[in-house]
C-alpha positions in Angstrom: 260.4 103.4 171.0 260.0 103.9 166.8 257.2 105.7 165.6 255.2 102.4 164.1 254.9 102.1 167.8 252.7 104.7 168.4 249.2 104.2 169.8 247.2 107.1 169.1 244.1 106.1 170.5 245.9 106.3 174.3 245.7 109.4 176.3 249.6 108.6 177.0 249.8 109.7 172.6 251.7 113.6 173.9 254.1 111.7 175.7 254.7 108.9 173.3 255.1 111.3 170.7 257.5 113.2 172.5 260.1 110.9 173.3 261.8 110.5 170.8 265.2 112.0 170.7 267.4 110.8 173.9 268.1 107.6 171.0 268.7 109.9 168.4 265.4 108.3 166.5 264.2 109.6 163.7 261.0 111.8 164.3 257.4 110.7 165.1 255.2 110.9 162.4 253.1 113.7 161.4 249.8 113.4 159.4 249.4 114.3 156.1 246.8 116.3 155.4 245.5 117.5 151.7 243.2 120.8 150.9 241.1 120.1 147.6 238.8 121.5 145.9 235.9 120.3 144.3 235.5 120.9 140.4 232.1 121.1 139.4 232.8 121.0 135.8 234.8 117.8 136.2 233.0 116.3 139.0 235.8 115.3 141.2 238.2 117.1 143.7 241.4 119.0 142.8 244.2 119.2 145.0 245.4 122.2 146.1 249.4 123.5 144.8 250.2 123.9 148.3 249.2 120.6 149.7 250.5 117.3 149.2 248.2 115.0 147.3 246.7 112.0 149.2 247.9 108.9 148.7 246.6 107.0 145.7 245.9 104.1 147.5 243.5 106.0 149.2 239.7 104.5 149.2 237.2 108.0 149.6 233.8 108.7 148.4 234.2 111.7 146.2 237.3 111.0 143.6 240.8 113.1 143.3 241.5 114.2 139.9 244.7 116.0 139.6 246.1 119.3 140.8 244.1 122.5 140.9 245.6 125.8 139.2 244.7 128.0 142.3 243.3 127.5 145.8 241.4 130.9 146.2 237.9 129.4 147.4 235.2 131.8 146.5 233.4 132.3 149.2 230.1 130.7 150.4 230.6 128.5 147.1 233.5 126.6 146.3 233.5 122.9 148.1 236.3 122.5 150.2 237.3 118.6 151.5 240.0 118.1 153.8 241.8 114.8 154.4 244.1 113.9 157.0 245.8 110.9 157.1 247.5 109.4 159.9 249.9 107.6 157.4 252.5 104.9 159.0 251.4 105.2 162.3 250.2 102.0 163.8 246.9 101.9 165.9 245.4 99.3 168.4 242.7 97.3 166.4 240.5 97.4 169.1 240.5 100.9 170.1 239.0 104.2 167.7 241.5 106.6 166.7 241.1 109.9 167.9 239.8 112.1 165.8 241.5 115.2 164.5 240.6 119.0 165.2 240.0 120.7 161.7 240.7 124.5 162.4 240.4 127.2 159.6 242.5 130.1 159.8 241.4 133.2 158.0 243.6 136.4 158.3 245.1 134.9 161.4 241.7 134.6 162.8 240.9 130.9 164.2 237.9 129.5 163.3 236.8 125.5 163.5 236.2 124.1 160.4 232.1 124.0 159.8 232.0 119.7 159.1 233.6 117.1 161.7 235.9 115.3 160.2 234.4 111.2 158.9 236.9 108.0 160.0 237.7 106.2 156.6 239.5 103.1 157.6 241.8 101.7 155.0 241.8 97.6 153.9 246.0 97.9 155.4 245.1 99.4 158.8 245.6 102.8 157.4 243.3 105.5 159.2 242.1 108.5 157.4 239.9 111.4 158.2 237.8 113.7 155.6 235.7 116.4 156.0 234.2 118.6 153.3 232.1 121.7 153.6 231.3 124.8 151.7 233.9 127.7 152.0 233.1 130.4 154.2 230.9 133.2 153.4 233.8 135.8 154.7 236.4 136.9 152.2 239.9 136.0 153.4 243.0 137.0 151.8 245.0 134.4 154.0 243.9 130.7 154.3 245.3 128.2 156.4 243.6 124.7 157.2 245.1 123.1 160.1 244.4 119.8 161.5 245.6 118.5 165.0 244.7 115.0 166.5 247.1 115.6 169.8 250.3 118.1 171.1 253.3 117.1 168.9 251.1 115.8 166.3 249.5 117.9 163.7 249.9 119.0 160.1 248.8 122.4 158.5 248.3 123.8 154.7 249.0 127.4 154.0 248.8 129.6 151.1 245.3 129.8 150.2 242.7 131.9 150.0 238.6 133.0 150.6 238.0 135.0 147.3 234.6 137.0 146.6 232.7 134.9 144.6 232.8 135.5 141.1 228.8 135.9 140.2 228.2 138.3 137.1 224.9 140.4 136.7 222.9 141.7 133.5 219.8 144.1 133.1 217.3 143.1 130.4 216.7 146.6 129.5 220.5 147.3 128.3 220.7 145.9 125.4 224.5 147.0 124.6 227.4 146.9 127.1 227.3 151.1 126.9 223.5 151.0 128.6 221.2 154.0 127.5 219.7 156.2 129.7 216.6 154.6 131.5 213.3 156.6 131.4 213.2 157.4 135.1 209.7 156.3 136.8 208.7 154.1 133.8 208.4 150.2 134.1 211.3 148.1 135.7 214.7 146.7 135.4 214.9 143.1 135.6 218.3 142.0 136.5 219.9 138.4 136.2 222.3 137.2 138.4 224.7 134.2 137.6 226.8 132.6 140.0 228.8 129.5 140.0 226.6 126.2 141.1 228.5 125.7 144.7 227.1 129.2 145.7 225.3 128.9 149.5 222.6 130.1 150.5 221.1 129.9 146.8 219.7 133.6 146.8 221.0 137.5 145.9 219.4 140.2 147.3 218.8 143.5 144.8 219.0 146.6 146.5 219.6 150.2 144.8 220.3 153.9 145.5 219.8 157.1 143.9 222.5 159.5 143.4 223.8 157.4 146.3 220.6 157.8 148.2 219.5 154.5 149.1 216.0 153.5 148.2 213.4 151.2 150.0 212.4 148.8 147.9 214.6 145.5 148.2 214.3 142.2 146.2 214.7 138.6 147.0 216.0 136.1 144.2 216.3 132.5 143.9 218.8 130.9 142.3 218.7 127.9 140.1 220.3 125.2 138.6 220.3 125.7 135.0 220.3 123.2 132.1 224.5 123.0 131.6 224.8 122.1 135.6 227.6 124.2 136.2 226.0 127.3 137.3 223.2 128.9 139.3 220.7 131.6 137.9 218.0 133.7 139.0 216.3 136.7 137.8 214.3 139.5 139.9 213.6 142.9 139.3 213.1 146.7 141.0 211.1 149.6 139.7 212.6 152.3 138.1 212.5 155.2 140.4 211.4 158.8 139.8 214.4 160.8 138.7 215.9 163.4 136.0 218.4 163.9 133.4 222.2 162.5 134.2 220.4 161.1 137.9 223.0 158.4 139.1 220.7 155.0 139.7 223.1 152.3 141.2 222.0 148.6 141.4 223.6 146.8 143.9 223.6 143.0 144.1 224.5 141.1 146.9 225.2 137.2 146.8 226.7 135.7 150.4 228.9 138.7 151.5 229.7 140.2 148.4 228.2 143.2 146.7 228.8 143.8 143.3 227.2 147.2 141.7 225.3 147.8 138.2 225.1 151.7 137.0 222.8 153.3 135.3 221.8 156.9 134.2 218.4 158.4 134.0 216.5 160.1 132.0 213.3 162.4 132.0 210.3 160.4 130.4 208.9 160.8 127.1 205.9 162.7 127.4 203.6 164.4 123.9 201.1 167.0 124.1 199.2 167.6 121.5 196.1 170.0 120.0 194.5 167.8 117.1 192.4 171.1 116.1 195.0 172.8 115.3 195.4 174.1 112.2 199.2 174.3 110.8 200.1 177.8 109.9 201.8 178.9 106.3 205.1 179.3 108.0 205.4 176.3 109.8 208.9 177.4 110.3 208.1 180.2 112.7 206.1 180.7 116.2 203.3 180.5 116.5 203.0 178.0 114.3 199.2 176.5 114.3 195.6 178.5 115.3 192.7 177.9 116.9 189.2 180.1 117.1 188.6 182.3 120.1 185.6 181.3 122.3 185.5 177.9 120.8 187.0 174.8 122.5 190.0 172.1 121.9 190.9 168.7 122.5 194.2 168.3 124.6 196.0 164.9 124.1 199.1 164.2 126.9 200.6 160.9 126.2 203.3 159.5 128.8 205.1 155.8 128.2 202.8 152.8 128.9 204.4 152.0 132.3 204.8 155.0 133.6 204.5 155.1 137.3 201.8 157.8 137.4 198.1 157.6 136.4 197.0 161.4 135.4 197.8 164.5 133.8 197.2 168.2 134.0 197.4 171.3 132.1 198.2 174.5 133.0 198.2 177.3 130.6 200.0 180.6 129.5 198.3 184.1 127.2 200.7 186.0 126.2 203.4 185.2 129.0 200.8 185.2 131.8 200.2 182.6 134.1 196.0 181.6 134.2 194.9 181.5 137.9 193.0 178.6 139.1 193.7 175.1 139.5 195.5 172.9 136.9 193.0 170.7 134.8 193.1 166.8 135.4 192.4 163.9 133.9 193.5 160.2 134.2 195.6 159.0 131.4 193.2 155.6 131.1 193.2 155.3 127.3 195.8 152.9 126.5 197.7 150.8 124.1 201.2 148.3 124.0 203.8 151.3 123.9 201.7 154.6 125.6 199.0 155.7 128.2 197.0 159.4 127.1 194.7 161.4 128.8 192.5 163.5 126.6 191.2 166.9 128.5 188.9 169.2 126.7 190.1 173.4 126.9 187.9 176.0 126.4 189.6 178.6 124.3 190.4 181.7 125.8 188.1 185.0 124.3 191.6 187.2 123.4 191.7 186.9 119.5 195.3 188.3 118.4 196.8 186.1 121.3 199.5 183.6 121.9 198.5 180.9 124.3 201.0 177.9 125.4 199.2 175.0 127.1 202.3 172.6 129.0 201.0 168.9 129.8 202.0 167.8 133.0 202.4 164.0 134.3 204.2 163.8 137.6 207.1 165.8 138.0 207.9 165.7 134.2 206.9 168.2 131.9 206.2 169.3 128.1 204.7 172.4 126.1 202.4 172.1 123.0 203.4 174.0 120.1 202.4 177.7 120.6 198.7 178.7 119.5 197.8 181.8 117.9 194.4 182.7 119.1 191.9 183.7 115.2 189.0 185.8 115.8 185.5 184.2 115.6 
């Protein structure tokens, strides 16, 4: 028996293969197979260093163009095609081939490959399978593709790999690679995620945490071809949550199974308070520094940034250190324009000529104390 003699299609094809030896013939036959990867840029498929390259004879859809550099397959993006080709073996014309079992093998884990393999029959006789399919989501450090059509007769490619895939992310509102502090509770940060075009499902998922608290609001983006073809984009965004000064706020951005994490500081929002009546004292240098009539009353401005997650102010007030009792004044800041929101509150003046009196805006959590008054007599 040689090995041209060989009739795969036969259940008897263990047995067949098996017998050589007692004649000291040569070995049966293995398949070939080839692991390749599909450049986008290029538009055809690369083969990978560990793999031999098909045969060029060989008639596919889909056409080989050289040798890749690597074979680490980012996961849930780079398109994988594997061909198997049953070589010098002879088949009955009449009868199918069988068709191989395509078996992935991540970190020694067996998995079957996720497309069945497609018969190409050659214009000689020559059979050959292919089957291409995205990589898998799961990162694996070890990559073996394996691909078996009967006992005794079977090829397998090692040395490759299931790499995160390499997506990159950027936030609108940092507009230098050393990002500012964001004012915390103001507006929100639109991030951009780019990933390469073979990327499956086409979608990230924003998430964040605060000081490594993790918040509730979650974000869905699409992503989209864009104009140069050879990557996917998408831009979604999350409100900036309430914080303080040197508060840790941690993007996190997952696309398939891999998380990648932006970092940002926050800071406490901008806030003014301000007493238009009054008047700036000789020594503008020193406190108090302006004064306003006793018994008479004042018009209190608190101006916050424009999208600033709150909607009112109050004032609380101090004479002469002391605390006034009662309820904080209120207001809604509804007087607006492109950069601010204000609320203006009108403050009776307290009767105590010879007085100092500190008014302090508030707007959420945050903050800020108008110059100190000097209280005039009447």
């Amino acid at each position: 028996m040689t090995r041209r003699s060989l009739l795969l299609a036969l259940p008897s094809l263990a047995a067949a293969i098996g017998c050589g030896g007692a004649n000291d013939e040569a070995p049966p036959a293995q398949p070939i197979v080839s692991v390749q990867k599909l450049s986008f840029e290029k538009g055809c498929y690369e083969t990978c260093p560990s793999s031999t390259a098909p045969a060029a004879e060989i008639d596919l859809s889909g056409e080989t163009c050289g040798t890749a550099a690597a074979c680490g397959f980012m996961a849930g993006s780079d398109r994988m095609r594997v061909i198997v080709d049953y070589g010098s073996v002879e088949l009955q014309a009449n009868v199918a081939p069988p068709s191989p079992t395509i078996t992935l093998i991540e970190d020694e884990r067996e998995v079957p490959a996720p497309a069945a393999p497609v018969l190409h029959r050659q214009k000689d006789g020559r059979v050959v399978f292919s089957a291409g399919f995205t990589a898998p989501a799961q990162v694996a450090r070890t990559l073996s593709v394996r691909a078996k059509a009967a006992e005794g007769f079977s090829g397998e490619v090692d040395l490759l790999s299931i790499d995160a895939p390499d997506f990159t992310i950027s936030v609108a509102e940092c507009t230098t690679d050393d990002c500012a502090p964001l004012a915390a509770n103001v507006g929100r940060a639109h991030v951009t995620v780019t990933a390469p075009i073979g990327t499956d499902p086409r979608s990230a998922r924003l998430s964040s945490r605060l000081n490594g608290v993790p918040l509730a609001e979650t974000a869905e983006v699409a992503l989209s071809p864009q104009q140069s073809g050879t990557v996917l984009e998408g831009t979604g965004s999350l409100l900036v949550p309430a914080g303080d000064d040197a508060d840790v706020w941690g993007i996190d951005v997952t696309v398939a199974s891999t998380r990648k994490t932006v970092t940002l500081l926050l800071q406490q929002p901008a806030l003014e308070i301000v007493v238009p009546e009054c008047v700036a004292m000789p020594d503008a240098a020193a406190a108090p520094v302006c004064s306003v009539t006793a018994g008479k009353a004042v018009t209190v401005v608190v101006t916050a940034p424009h999208d600033i997650h709150l909607s009112e102010a109050s004032l609380t007030y101090e004479l002469d250190g002391v605390p006034a009792t009662g309820q904080p004044q209120t207001e809604a800041m509804d007087i607006e324009d492109v950069a601010t929101r204000s609320a203006v509150l009108t403050v009776p003046i307290p009767n105590a000529p010879g007085s100092i009196w500190l008014i302090t805006g508030r707007v959420g959590r945050y903050t800020r104390q108008a110059r100190p008054i000097k209280i005039g007599a009447p």
